[in-house]
C-alpha positions in Angstrom: -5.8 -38.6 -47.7 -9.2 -40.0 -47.1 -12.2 -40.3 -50.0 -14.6 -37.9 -49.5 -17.5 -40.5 -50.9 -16.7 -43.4 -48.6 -13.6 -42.3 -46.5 -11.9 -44.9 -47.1 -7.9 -43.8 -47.7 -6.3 -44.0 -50.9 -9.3 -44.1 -52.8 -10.5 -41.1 -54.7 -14.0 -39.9 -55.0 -13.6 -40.5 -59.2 -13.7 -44.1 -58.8 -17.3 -43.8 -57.0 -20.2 -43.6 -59.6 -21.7 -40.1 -60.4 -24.7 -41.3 -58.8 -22.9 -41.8 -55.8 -20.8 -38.5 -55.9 -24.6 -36.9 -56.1 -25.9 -38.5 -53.3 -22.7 -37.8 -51.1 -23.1 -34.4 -52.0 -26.5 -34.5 -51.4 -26.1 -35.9 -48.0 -23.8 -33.4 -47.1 -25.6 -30.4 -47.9 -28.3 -32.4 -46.0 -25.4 -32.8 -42.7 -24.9 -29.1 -43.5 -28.1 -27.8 -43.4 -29.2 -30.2 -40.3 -25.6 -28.5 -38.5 -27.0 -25.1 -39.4 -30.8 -25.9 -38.2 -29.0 -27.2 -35.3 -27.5 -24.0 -34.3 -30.3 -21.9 -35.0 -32.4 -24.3 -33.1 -29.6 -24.3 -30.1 -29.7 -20.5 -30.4 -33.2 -20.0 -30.0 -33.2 -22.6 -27.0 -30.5 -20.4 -25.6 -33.2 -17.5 -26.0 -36.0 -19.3 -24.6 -33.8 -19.6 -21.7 -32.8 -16.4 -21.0 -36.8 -15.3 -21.6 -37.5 -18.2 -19.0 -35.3 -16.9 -16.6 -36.5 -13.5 -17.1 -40.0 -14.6 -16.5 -39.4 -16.6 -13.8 -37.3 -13.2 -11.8 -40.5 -11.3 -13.0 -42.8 -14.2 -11.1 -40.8 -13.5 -8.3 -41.0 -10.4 -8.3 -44.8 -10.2 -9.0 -44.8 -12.7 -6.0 -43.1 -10.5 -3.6 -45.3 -7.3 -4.6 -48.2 -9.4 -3.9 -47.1 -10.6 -0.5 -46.5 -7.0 0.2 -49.8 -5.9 -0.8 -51.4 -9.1 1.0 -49.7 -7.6 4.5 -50.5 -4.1 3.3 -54.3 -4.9 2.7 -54.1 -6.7 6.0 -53.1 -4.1 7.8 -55.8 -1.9 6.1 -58.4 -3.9 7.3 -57.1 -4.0 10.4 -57.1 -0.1 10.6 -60.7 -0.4 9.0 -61.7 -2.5 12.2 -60.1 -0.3 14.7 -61.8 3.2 13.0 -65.1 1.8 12.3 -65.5 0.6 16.6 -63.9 4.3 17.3 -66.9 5.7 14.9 -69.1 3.6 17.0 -68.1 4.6 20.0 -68.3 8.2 19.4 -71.9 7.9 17.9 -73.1 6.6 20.7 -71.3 9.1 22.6 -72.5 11.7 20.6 -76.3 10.0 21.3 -75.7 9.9 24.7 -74.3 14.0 24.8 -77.8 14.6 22.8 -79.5 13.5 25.1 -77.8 15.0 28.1 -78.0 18.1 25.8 -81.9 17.7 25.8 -82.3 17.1 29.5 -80.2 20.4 30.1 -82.5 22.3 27.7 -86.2 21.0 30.0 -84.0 21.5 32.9 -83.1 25.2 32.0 -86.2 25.8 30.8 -87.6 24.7 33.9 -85.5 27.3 35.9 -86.5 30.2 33.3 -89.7 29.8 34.1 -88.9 29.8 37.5 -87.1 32.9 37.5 -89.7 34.3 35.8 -92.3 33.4 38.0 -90.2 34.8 41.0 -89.6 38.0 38.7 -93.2 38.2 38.4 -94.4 37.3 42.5 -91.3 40.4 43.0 -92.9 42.9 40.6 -96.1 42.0 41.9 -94.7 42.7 45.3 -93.2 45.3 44.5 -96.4 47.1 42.7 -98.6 46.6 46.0 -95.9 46.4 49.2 -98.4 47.0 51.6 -100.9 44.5 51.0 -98.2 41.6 51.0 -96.6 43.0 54.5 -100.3 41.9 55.9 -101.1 45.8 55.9 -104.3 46.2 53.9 -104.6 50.2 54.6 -103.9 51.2 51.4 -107.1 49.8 50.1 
């Protein structure tokens, strides 16, 4: 059996001074509390690497979403382009069907007063029949 002071064997820890005995003792608690500061240390490394590894599947993920909304934003704009020359386009249809519109308006207005200038010469024709058939008897 070994000493528990110097570990030598065959010697026993009564032939070590008292002073000694206390500073084995003291040195062990010491070796005991470093172990268990050890373990508690190794334990909350173990943690930290398990929270590490959780953040780095949340990066990830975080990364993928944003690639996703980077290609989704993309495409948006893309479809932003696309409506924004249709909206041209049909403005300046629209403008061009305004003014079509307009010139239809003069040009039927034009052929109203026409119509009603050939309603009128008829009435007036009508009214006096004699004097436009060259036949001025009536007067």
């Amino acid at each position: 059996m070994n000493c528990w002071i110097c570990g030598k064997e065959g010697c026993y820890s009564y032939k070590h001074s008292s002073q000694e005995r206390k500073k084995k003792q003291g040195t062990q608690i010491q070796a005991s509390k470093a172990q268990e500061l050890a373990a508690q240390e190794t334990q909350e490394l173990v943690a930290c690497k398990a929270q590490v590894q959780e953040l780095q599947k949340e990066l990830q993920s975080s990364q993928q979403r944003t690639h996703q909304f980077q290609q989704e934003n993309s495409q948006l704009q893309a479809e932003t382009r696309r409506l924004r020359k249709e909206t041209y386009l049909l403005r300046e249809e629209t403008r061009q069907l305004r003014e079509e519109n307009h010139q239809l308006k003069e040009e039927l207005q034009n052929c109203q007063l026409q119509i009603r200038q050939l309603q009128e010469k008829d009435q007036y024709q009508n009214e006096f029949p004699a004097y436009h058939r060259g036949n001025q008897s009536w007067w």
